[in-house]
Wavefront OBJ file of the C-alpha trace (Angstrom):
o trace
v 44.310 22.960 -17.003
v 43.239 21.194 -20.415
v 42.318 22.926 -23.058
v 38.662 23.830 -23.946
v 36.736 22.848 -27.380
v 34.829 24.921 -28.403
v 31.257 23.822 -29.477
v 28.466 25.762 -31.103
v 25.607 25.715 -29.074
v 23.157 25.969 -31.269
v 24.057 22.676 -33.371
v 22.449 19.386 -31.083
v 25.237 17.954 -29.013
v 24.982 14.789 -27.002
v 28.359 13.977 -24.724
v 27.635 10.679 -22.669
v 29.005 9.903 -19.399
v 31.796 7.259 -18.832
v 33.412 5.827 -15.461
v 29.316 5.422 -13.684
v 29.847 2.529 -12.003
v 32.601 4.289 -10.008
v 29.347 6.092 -8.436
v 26.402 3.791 -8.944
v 28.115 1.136 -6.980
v 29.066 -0.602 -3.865
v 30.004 0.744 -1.174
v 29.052 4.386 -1.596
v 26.118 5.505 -4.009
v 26.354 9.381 -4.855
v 22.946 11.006 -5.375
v 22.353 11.563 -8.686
v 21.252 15.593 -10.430
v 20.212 16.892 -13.458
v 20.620 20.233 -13.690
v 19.331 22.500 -17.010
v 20.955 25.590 -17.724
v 21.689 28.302 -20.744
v 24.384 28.511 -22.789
v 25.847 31.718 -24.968
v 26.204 30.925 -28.920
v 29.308 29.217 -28.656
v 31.446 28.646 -25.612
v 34.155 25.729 -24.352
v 33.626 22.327 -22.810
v 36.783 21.613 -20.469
v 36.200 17.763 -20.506
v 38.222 15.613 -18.507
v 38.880 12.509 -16.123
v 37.818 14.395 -12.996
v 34.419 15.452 -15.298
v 33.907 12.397 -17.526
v 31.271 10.930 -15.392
v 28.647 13.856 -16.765
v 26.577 13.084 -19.046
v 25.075 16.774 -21.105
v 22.843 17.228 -23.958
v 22.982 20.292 -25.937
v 20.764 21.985 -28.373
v 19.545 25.763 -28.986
v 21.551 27.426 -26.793
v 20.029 25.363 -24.010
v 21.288 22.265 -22.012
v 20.673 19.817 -19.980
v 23.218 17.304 -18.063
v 23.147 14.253 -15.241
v 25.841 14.898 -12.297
v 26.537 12.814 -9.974
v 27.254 14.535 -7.065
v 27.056 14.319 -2.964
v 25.012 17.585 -2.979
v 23.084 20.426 -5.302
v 25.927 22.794 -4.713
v 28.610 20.300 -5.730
v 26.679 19.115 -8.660
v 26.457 22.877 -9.787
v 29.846 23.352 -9.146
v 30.789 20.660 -10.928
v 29.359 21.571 -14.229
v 30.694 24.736 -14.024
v 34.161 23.290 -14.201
v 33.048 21.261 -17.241
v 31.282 24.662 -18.817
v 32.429 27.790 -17.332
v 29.784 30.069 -19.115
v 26.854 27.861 -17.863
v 23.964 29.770 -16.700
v 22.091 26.978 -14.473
v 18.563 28.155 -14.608
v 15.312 26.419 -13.018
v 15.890 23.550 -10.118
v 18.067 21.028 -9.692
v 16.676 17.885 -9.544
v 17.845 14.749 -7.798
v 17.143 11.549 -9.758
l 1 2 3 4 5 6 7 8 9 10 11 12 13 14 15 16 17 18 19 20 21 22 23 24 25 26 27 28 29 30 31 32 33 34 35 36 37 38 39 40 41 42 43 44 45 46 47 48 49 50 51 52 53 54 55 56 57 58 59 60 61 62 63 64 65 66 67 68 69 70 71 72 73 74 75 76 77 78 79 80 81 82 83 84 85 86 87 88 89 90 91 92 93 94 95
């Protein structure tokens, strides 16, 4: 496991996604979600190749990110490997 940085939450953080056209593209397109959730005062982003393809934007304590994903579940899932103390709140929207 990589280590975490540790980010205050309540500074505006942008992270953008690389490695997209591994999902966008032919042969298989993977449904796209964003997902908002809530975020303690600080906590740690465990970024890495399997997570580099999610895009989040952070700001008051509050976040929003784009996962691509085959399913909600997964795409929840997934950002709770990326942020562990992510409280995803509201629906989760395919795009």
């Amino acid at each position: 496991m990589s280590l975490g940085e540790k980010i205050n939450t309540e500074d505006r953080t942008l992270i953008e996604a690389s490695r997209v056209s591994r999902y966008l593209g032919y042969p298989r397109k993977v449904p796209i979600w964003r997902l908002e959730f809530l975020l303690p005062r600080t906590c740690y982003i465990f970024r890495d190749k399997d997570n580099s393809d999610i895009a989040l934007e952070i700001e008051n304590m509050k976040g929003n990110s784009i996962v691509p994903a085959l399913s909600a579940e997964e795409a929840e899932r997934r950002l709770r490997g990326l942020i562990p103390s992510a409280d995803v709140h509201g629906e989760i929207t395919r795009l």
